[in-house]
matplotlib code that plots the C-alpha trace (Angstrom):
import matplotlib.pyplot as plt

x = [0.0, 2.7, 4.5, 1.3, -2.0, -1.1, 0.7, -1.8, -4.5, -2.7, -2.6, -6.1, -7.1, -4.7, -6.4, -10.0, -8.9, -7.5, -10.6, -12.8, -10.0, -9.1, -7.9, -5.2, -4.5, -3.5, -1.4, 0.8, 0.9, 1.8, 4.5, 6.3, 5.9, 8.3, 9.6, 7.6, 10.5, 10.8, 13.6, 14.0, 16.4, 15.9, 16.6, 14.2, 11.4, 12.1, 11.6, 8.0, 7.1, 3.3, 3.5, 4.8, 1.5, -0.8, 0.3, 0.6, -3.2, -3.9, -2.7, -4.5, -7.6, -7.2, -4.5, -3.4, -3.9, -7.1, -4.9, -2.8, -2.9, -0.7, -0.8, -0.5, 2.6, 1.0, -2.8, -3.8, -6.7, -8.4, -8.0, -11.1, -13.1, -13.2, -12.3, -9.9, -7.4, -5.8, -2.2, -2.0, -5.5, -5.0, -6.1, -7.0, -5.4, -7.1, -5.0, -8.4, -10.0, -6.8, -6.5, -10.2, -10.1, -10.9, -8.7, -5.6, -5.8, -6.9, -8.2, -11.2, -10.2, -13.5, -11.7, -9.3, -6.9, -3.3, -2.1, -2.3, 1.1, 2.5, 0.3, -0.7, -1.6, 2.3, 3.1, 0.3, 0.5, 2.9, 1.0, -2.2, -1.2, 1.0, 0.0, 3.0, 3.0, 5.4, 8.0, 9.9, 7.4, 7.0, 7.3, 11.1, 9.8, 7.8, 10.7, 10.7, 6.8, 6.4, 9.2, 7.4, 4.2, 5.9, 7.1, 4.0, 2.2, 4.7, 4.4, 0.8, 0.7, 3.2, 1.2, -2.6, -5.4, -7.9, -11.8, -14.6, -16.9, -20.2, -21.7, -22.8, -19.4, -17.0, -18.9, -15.9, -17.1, -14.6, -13.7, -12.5, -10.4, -6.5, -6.5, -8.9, -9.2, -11.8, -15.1, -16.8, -13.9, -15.5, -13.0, -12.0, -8.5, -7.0, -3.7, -1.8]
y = [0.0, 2.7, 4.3, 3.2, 3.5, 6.1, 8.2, 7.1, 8.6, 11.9, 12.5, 11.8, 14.0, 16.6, 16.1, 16.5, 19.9, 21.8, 20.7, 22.3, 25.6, 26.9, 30.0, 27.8, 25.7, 29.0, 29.9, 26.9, 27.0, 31.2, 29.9, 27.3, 30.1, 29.3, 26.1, 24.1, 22.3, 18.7, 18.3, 20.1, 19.9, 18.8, 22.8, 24.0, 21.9, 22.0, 25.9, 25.6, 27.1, 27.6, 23.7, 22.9, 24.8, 22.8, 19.9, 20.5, 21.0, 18.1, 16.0, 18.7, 18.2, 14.5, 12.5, 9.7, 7.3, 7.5, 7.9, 5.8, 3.8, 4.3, 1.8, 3.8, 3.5, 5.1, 5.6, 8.9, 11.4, 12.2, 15.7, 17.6, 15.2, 12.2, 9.7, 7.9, 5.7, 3.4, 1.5, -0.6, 0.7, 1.6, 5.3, 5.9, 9.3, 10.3, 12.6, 13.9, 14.9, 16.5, 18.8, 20.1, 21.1, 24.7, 24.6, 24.2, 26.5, 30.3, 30.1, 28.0, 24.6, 23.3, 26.0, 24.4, 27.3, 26.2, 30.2, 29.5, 27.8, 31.0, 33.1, 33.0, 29.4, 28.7, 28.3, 25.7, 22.9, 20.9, 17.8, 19.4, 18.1, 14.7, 12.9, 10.9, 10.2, 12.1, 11.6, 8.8, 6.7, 8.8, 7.1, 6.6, 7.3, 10.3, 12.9, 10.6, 10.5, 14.2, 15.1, 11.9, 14.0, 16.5, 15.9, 14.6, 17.2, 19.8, 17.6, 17.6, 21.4, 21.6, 19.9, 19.9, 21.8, 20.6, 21.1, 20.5, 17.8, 18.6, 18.1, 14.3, 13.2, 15.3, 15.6, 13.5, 11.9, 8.9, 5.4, 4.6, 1.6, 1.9, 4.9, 8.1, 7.0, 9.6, 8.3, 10.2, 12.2, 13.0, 16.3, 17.8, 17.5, 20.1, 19.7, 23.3]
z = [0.0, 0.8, -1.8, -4.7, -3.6, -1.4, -4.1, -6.7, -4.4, -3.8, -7.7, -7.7, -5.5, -7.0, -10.0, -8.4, -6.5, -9.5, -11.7, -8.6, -8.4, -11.2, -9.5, -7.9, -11.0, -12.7, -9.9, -10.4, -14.4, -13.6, -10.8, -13.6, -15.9, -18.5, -17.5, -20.1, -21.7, -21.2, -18.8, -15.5, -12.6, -9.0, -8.2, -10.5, -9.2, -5.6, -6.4, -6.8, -3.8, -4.3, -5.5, -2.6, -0.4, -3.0, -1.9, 1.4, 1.3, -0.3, 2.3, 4.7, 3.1, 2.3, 4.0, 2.2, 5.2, 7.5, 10.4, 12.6, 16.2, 18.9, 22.2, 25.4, 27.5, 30.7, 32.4, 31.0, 31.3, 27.6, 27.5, 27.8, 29.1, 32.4, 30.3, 31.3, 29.2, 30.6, 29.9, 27.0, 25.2, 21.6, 20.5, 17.0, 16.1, 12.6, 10.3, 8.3, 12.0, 12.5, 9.6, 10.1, 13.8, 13.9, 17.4, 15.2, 12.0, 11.8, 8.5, 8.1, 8.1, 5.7, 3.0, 0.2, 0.3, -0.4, 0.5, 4.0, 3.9, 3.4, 5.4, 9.1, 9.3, 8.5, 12.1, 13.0, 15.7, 14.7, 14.8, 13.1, 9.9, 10.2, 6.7, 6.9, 10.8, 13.5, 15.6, 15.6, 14.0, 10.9, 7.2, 6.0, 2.5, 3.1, 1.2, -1.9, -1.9, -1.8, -4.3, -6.4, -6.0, -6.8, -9.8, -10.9, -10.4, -12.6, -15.5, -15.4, -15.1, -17.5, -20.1, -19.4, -17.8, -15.6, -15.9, -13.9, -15.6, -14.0, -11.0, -11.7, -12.9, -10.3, -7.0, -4.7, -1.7, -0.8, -0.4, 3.1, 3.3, 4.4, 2.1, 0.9, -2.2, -4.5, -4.9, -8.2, -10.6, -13.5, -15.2, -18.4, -19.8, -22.1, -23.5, -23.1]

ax = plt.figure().add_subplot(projection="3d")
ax.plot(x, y, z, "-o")
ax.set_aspect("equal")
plt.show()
């Protein structure tokens, strides 16, 4: 599953968000600019800087994974609340629930808006938005998934030009299994 289905998933839903925002798909063809030639370097793509906030929510919006478990170490108090957890007991920690607590971002959190990477949701909680894991349990191949992501994602600006097919065809909704897959995708493809 990691490293496929998960990056698979992450170009479909890249695919499904700039056929729904066009305003941000032509911030990323106006960000590559003239860098529609074939060949690129690492440099040049790991300059992409807006790119990099497009993914970023993406994964914010719709982690590739549902979320994790973690098996507690000590007896602990679920913060908040009286219940108590207890030694041993697994806790489901889900990256989607994560990314849409209002408690963690300033800008609405229900909004697909890439700029708040670069604005004042920058400095969020650091573990509001964990689509690879944290801490020392985090995914080894994470760097070469995003920079694979990446990289897909130029050529397909590069080339093409996403569309929203219609209601019926593109309305999203999900598949839960051990990743968000997109449900209905239904868009337009012109070649640039």
């Amino acid at each position: 599953m990691a490293g496929s289905e998960t990056t698979g998933s992450s170009v479909a839903w890249f695919i499904y968000f700039m056929s729904k925002y066009p305003r941000v798909q032509a911030k990323i063809k106006a960000e590559l600019g003239d860098h529609t030639f074939n060949r690129m370097s690492v440099e040049q793509i790991e300059s992409f800087t807006y790119l990099d906030c497009v993914l970023q929510e993406v994964f914010r919006f719709i982690p590739p994974a549902a979320g994790t478990t973690r098996r507690l170490t000590v007896d602990d108090l679920l913060p908040g609340t009286d219940v108590q957890l207890h030694k041993g007991d697994e806790v489901f920690l889900s990256f989607y629930n994560l990314g849409r607590d209002k408690r963690y971002w300033k800008i609405d959190p229900d909004l697909f808006y890439p700029e708040r990477f670069q604005g004042e949701d920058k400095e969020h909680h650091p573990y509001a938005l964990v689509p690879f894991g944290g801490g020392h349990r985090q995914c080894v191949g994470q760097d070469l998934a995003r920079f694979e992501l990446k990289v897909i994602a130029t050529r397909l600006m590069q080339h093409v030009t996403f569309g929203d097919g219609g209601a019926q065809v593109n309305s999203g909704g999900y598949v839960q299994t051990m990743i968000t897959s997109p449900k209905n995708v239904g868009v337009t493809i012109t070649f640039d």
